[in-house]
N, C-alpha and C positions, 0 to 999 in steps of 0.2 A: 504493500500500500504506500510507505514511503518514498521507496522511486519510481513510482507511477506518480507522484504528482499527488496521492488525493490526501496526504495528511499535509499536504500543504497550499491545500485550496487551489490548486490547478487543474480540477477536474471541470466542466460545464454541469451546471446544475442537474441538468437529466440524468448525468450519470448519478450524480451522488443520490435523486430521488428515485430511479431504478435499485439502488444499494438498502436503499432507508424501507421500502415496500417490499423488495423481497426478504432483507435480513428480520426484518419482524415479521412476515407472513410463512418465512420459513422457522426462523429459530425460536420464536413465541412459541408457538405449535409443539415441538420436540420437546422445551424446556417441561410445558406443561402434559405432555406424552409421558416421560418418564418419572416425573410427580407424582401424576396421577396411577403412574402402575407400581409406584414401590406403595402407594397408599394400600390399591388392593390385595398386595402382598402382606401386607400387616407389618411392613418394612424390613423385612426379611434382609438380614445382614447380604446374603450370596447373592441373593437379585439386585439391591440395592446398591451393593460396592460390584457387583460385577455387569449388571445390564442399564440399571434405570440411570447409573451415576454416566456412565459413558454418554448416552443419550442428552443428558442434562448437559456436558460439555460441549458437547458436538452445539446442540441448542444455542449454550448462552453465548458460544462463539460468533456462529452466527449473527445472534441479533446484537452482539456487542459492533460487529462490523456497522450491521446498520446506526445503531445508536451515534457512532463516532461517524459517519456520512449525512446521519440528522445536524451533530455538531459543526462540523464543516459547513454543511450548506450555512446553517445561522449563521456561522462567522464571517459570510461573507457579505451581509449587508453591511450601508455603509455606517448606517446609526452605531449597528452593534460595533464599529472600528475605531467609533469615535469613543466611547463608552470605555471600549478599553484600555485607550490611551488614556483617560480621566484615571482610571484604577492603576493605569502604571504610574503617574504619578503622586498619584495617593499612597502608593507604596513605597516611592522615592522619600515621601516626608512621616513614614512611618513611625517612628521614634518621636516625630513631633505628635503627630497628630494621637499617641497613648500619653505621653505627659500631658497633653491638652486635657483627652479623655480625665485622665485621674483626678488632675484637677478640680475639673467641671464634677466630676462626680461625689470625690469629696467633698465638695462645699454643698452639694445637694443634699447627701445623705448622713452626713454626720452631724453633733451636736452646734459646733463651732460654726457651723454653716445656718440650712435650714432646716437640718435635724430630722427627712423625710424618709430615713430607712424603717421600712414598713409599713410606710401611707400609699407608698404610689405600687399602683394595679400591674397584673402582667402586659396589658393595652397600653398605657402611659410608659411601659418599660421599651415596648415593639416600636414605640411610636419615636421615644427619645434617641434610643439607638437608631430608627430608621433617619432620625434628623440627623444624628450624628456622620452618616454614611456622605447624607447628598451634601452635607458642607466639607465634606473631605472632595468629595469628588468634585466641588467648585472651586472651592477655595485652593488645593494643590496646583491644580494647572496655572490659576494667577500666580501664584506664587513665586511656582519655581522657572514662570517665564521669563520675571525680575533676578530670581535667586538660583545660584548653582545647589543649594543643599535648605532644609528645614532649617527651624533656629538648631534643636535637639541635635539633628544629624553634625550639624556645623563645629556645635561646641566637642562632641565625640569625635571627630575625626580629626577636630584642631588638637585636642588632648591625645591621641592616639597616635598620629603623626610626629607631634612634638613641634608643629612649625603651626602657625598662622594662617589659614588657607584664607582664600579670597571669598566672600560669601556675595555678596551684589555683582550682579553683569552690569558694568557700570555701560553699558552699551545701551543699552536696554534703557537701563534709570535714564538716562540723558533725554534719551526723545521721548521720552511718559513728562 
C-alpha cells in the first residue's frame, strides 16, 4: 500500500472508495462469521484458536484496509488540511498551552481561586475542555506566525541549550 501511493494520498478517490466498500462488505462479514460460530460452539478452545480466530484475522485485515482508505480519502479534503496544520501547531506550543491549562484550572478549582472542585457538571467539564481545544487551535497559528517557539517551549530550550535562543521573527513583528 505504501508504494502504490495510497498511504500517501496518491490514489484518485475511486480507488480509495472501491477499497472502503469492499474492505467492509468483505471483512465486516468474516469478522462477524467467525464471532458468530465460536459463539455456537460455546467457545470451544480448538474451534476458536484454531478456525473462528483465523477467520477473525483474515476479516479484521480486510476491513482494516478499508478503514485506513476511509482515512485517506478524509484526509484529503482541503478543510480537513487546514485543521491539521492548526493541531500541528498547537503541538509546537504544547508545553505552553499545559502550563496555561494548569493555571486556568487551578484558579478555577481550588480554594485560593474560585474554589469550584465539585460544583461544575460533567457538560460544563466537555464544554470547558472543548473551549480549551478551539483556543489552542486559534491562538497557536497567531502565535507562532510572530514566534519561532511558545513562551514554555522558549524558556526550556533556552535553559537546555544553555544559550539565549531568539524567540520573535522580528520579520514578521516589523510589518504587523
Amino acid at each position: 500500500l505504501f508504494q502504490s501511493g495510497a498511504l500517501r494520498g496518491r490514489w484518485p478517490a475511486s480507488r480509495y472508495a472501491t477499497l472502503i466498500i469492499g474492505g467492509l462488505a468483505i471483512g465486516l462479514p468474516l469478522s462477524t462469521i467467525g464471532m458468530i460460530q465460536s459463539i455456537n460452539q460455546n467457545w470451544d478452545p480448538l474451534f476458536t484458536l484454531g478456525v473462528a480466530q483465523h477467520i477473525n484475522y483474515i476479516g479484521q485485515l480486510i476491513t482494516c484496509c478499508g478503514v485506513v482508505a476511509a482515512a485517506m480519502l478524509f484526509l484529503k479534503h482541503k478543510w480537513l488540511q487546514k485543521l491539521i496544520r492548526a493541531i500541528v501547531t498547537a503541538g509546537r506550543a504544547m508545553l505552553s498551552h499545559t502550563v496555561l491549562i494548569v493555571i486556568v484550572l487551578t484558579y478555577l478549582y481550588f480554594p485560593f481561586g474560585l474554589g469550584r472542585a465539585g460544583d461544575v457538571s460533567w457538560n460544563e467539564l466537555l464544554l470547558l475542555s472543548t473551549a480549551f481545544a478551539v483556543f489552542q487551535l486559534i491562538v497557536s497559528p497567531l502565535w507562532l506566525k510572530y514566534f519561532y517557539f511558545g513562551p514554555a517551549e522558549w524558556i526550556a530550550r533556552t535553559w537546555l541549550y544553555d544559550k539565549r535562543l531568539p524567540m520573535a521573527r522580528l520579520d514578521r513583528l516589523m510589518s504587523f
